[in-house]
C-alpha positions as CSV (number, residue, x, y, z in Angstrom):
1,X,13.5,-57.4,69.5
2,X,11.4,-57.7,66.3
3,X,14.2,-58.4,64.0
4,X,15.7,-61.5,66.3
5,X,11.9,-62.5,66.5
6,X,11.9,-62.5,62.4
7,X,15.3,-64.2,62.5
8,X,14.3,-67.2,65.0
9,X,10.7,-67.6,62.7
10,X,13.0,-67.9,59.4
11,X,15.1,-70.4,61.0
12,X,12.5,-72.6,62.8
13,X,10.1,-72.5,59.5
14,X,13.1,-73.3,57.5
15,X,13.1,-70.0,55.9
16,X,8.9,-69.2,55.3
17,X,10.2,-65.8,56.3
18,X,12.8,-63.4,55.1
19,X,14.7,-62.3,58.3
20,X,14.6,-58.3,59.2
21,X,10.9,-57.6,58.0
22,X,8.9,-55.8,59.7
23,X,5.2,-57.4,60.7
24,X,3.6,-55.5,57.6
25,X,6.6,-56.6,55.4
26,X,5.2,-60.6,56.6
27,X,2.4,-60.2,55.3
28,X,3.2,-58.5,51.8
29,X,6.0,-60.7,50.7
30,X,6.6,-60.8,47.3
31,X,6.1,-63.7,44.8
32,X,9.3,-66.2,44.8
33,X,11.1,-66.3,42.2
34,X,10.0,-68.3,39.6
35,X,12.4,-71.3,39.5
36,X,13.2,-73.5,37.1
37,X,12.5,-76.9,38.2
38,X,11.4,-79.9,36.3
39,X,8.0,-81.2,36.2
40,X,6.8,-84.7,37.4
41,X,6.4,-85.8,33.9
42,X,10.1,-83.9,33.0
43,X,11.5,-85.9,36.0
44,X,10.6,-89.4,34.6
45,X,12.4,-87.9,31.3
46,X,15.8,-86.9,33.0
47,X,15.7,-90.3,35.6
48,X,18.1,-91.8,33.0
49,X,20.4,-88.9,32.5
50,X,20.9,-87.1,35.3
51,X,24.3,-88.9,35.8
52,X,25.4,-86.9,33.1
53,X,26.9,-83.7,33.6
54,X,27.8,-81.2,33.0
55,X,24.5,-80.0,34.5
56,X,22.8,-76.7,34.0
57,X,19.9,-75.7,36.0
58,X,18.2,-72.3,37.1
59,X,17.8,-72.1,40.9
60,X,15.3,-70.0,43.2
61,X,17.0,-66.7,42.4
62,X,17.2,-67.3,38.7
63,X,21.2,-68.1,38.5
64,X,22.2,-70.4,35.7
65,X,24.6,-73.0,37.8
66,X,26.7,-75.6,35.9
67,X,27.6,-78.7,37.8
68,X,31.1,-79.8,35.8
69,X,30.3,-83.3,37.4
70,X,28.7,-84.9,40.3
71,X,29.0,-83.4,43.2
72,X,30.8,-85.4,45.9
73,X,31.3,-82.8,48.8
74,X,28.3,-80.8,49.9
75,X,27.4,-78.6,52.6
76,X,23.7,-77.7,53.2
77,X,22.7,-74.3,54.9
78,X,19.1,-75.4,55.8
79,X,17.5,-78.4,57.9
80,X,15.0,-79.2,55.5
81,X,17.7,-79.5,52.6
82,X,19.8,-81.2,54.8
83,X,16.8,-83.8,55.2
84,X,15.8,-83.8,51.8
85,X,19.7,-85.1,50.9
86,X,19.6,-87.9,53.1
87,X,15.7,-88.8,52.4
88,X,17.5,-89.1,48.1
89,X,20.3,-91.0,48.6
90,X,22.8,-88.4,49.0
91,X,23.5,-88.5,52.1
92,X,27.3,-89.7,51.7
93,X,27.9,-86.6,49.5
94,X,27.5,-84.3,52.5
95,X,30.6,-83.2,54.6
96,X,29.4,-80.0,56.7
97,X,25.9,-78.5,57.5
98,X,24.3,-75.8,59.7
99,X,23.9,-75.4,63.5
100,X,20.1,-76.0,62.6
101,X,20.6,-79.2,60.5
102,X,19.8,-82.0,63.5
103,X,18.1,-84.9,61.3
104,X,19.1,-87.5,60.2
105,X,21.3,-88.4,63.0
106,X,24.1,-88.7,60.8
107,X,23.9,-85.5,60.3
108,X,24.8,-83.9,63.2
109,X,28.0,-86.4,63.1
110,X,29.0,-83.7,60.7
111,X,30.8,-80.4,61.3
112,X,28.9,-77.2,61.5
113,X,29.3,-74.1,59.8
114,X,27.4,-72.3,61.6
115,X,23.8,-70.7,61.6
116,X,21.8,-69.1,58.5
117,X,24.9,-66.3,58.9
118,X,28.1,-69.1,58.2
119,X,31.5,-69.2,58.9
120,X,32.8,-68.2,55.7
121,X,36.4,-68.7,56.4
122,X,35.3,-72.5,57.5
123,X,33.1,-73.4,54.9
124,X,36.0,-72.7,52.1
125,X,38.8,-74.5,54.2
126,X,36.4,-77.6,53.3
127,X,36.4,-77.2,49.5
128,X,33.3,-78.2,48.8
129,X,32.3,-78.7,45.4
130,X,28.7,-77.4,45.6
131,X,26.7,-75.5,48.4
132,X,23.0,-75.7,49.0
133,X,21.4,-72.6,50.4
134,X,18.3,-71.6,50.8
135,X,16.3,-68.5,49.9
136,X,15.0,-68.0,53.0
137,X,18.3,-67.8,54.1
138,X,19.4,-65.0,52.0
139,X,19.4,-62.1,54.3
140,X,21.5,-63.4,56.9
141,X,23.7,-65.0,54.2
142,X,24.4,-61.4,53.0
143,X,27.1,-61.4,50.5
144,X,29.3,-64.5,51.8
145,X,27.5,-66.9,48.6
146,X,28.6,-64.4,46.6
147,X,32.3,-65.0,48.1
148,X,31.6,-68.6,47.6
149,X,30.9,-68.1,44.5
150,X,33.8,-66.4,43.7
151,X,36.0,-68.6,45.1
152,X,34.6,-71.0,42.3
153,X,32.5,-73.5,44.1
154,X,29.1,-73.6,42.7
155,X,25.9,-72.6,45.0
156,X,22.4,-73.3,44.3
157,X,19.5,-71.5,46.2
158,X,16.6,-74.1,46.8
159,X,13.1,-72.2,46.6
160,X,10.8,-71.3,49.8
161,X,8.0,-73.7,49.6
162,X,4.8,-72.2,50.4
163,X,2.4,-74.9,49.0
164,X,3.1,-78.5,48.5
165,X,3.8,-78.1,45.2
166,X,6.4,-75.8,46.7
167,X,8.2,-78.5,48.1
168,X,8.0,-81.3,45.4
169,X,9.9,-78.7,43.8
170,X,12.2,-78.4,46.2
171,X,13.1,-81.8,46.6
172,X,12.9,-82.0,42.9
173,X,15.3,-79.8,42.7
174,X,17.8,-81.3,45.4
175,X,17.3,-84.5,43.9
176,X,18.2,-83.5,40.2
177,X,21.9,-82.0,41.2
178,X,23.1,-84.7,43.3
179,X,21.8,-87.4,40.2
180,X,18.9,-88.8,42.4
181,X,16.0,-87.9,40.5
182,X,14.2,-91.3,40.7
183,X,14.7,-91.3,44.1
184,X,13.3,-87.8,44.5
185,X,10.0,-88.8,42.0
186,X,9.5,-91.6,44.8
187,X,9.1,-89.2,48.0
188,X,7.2,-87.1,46.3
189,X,4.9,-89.8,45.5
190,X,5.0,-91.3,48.8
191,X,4.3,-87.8,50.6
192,X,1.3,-87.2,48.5
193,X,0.2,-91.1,49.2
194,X,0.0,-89.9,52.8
195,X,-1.7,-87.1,51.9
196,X,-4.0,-88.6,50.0
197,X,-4.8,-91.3,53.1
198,X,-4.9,-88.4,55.4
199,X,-7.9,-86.3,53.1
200,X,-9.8,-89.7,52.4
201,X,-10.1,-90.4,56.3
202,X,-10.6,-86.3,57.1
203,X,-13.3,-85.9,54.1
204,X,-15.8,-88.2,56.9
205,X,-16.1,-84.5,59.0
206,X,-19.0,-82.4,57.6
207,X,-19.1,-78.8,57.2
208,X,-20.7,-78.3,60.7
209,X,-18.3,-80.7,62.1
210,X,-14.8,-78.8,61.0
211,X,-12.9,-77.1,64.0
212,X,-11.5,-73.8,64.1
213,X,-7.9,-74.4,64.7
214,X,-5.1,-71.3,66.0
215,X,-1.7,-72.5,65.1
216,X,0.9,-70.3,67.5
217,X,3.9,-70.2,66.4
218,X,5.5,-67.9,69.2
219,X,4.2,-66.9,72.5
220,X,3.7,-63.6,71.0
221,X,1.0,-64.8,68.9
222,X,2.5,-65.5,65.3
223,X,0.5,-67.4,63.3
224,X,0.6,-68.6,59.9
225,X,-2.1,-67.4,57.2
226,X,-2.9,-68.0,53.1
227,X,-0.2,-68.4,51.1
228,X,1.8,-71.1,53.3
229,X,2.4,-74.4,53.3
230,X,1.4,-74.7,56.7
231,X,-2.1,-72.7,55.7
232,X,-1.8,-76.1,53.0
233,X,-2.1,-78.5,56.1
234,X,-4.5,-77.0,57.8
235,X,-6.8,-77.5,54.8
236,X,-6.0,-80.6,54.5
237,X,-6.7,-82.0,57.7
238,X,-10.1,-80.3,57.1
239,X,-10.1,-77.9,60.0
240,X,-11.0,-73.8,59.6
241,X,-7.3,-72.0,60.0
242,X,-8.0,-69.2,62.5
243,X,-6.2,-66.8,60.8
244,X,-7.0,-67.7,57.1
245,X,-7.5,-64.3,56.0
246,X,-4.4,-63.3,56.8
247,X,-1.8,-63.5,53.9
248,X,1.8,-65.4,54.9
249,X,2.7,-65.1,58.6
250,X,1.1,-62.5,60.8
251,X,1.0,-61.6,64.5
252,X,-2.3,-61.2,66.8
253,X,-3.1,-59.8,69.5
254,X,-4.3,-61.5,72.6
255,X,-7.6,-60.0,72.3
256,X,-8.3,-61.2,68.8
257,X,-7.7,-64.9,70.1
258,X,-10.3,-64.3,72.1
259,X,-12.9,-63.1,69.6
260,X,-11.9,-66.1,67.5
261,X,-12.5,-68.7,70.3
262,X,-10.9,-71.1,68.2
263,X,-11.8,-74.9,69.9
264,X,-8.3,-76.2,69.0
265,X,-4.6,-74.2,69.8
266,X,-1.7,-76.0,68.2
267,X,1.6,-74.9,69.3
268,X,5.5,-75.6,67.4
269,X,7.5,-74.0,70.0
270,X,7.7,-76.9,73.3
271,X,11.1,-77.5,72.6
272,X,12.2,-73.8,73.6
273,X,9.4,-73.2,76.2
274,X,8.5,-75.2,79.3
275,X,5.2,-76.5,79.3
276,X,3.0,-74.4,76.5
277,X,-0.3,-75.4,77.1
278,X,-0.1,-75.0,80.9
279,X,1.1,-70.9,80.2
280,X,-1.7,-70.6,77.6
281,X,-4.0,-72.1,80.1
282,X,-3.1,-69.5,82.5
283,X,-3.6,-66.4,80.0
284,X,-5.8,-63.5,81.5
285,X,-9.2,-63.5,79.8
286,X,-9.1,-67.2,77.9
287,X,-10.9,-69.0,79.7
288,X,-14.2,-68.7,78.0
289,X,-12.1,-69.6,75.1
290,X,-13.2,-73.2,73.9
291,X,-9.9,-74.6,73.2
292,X,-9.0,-73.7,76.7
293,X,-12.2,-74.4,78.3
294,X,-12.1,-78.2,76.7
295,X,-8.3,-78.0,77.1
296,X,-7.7,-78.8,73.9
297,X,-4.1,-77.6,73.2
298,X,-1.2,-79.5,71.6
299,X,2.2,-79.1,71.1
300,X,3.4,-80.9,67.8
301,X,6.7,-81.7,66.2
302,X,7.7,-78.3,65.0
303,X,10.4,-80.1,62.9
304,X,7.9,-82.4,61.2
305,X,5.4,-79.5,60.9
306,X,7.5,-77.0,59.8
307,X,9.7,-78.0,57.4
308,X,9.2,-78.5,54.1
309,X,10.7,-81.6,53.6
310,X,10.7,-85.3,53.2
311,X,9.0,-85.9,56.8
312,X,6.2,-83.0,55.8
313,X,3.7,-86.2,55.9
314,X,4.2,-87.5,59.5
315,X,3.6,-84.0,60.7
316,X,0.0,-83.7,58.9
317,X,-0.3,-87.1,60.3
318,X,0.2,-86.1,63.7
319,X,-2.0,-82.8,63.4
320,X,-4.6,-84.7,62.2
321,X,-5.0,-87.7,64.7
322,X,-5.0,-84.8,67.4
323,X,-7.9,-82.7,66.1
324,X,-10.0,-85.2,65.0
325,X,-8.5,-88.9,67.2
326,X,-12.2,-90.4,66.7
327,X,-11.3,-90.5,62.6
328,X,-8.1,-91.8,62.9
329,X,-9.2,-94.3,66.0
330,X,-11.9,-96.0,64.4
């Protein structure tokens, strides 16, 4: 039970965890790998010759991959890469995705190769001429990128993102090996635009004013601590994470919820469970809880939220206006 739980938490955070840890492992991940991914300033550089490959770049897991030209026919193992390659321009370039991978809506025109675990035998009938995984999506992958490599089709791992810089570098680096870096440099300056407008209009909340905010992932009490990009949001919103001294994603109990009395609960999972708020309503021993007692629980956009991608800013957005509507109504 714990290791499906793992596995549906990598998929839905678009791979924040490694799939088969155990609840200590969560919370003592090590450091990514360090990738090699160009800087802002490195990006303005290559804008004008990123058309010309052969390209070389080192990707999340430190493998030196050599693009012998564009690549035309992509598939994308992860939603938020599949995003990120529409949001540049590459769209057009993509001819298969994962089960996962549901926006744009041309995306899911596209066959599927299946989950984080893909149908190797489908995915090389397609001869693709680069694949985009994800390092979050390494354990289920097991060794079928290795077969894809050895087949002679070129795979580049795209880092986890666990701060915002985390995902400029991402889409950075999605941008740069499909020749799109200009159009990369532009959503990464639009995303931190919105987050700019979004801290501006928060930095009005004093200290005594901030809310304690428990983000539930699960309705078995994951949350999401320091060292996350969704830790990231929660800071800036200017709100008090409930769980910030927990490192990466960790699971309470029902008791500690209690003791926290956070005034605001934020839930990601609606989509798979009918009516969250009402259930956490109903919980034995919360109602002296403030966020329950004021009825104060959301349930956001876990795509938007969640992934660390080109539509990171209309989740923060969102978070925001719902935790503190008199700043953003005024």
């Amino acid at each position: 039970m714990k290791k499906w739980m793992l596995l549906l938490l990598s998929i839905f955070f678009a791979a924040n965890l490694l799939v088969g840890c155990t609840s200590s492992d969560v919370a003592k991940q090590e450091e990514p790998a360090e990738v090699e991914v160009k800087t802002e300033t490195e990006v303005d550089d290559a804008v004008d010759k990123v058309e010309e490959y052969p390209l070389t770049i080192t990707d999340a897991i430190g493998n030196e991959v050599t693009l012998a030209t564009k690549p035309m026919k992509i598939v994308s193992l992860m939603p938020s890469v599949t995003e990120t390659l529409f949001a540049v321009g590459a769209g057009d370039m993509v001819i298969a995705r994962s089960d996962w991978c549901n926006y744009p809506q041309e995306a899911l025109e596209l066959p599927s190769v299946g989950q984080m675990d893909f149908d190797l035998e489908i995915l090389l009938s397609l001869q693709p001429d680069l694949v985009l995984a994800h390092e979050g999506g390494l354990y289920s992958a097991g060794d079928k990128l290795d077969q894809v490599r050895e087949a002679g089709i070129p795979v580049v791992v795209v880092p986890n993102s666990e701060s915002f810089e985390g995902v400029y570098e991402a889409i950075n680096l999605v941008a740069l090996v499909t020749g799109n870096a200009e159009n990369g440099e532009a959503i990464i300056s639009d995303l931190q635009g919105a987050f700019a407008s979004v801290i501006e209009k928060v930095s009005k909340i004093s200290a005594d004013e901030r809310l304690t905010v428990w983000i539930e992932i699960d309705p078995t009490l994951w949350t999401t601590g320091k060292g996350t990009f969704m830790h990231e949001i929660l800071e800036t919103i200017n709100v008090i994470n409930g769980a910030h001294e927990t490192e990466g994603w960790g699971q309470f109990n029902e008791e500690d919820i209690i003791v926290m009395n956070p005034d605001v609960i934020v839930t990601t999972y609606g989509y798979y469970v009918e009516n969250p708020k009402e259930q956490i309503m109903e919980r034995a021993g919360w109602t002296s809880v403030t966020a329950v007692e004021k009825e104060q629980i959301f349930d956001v956009n876990s795509d938007t939220l969640s992934r660390p991608g080109p539509r990171l800013a209309e989740g923060v957005e969102e978070l925001a206006k719902l935790i503190y509507p008199e700043v953003f109504n005024n």
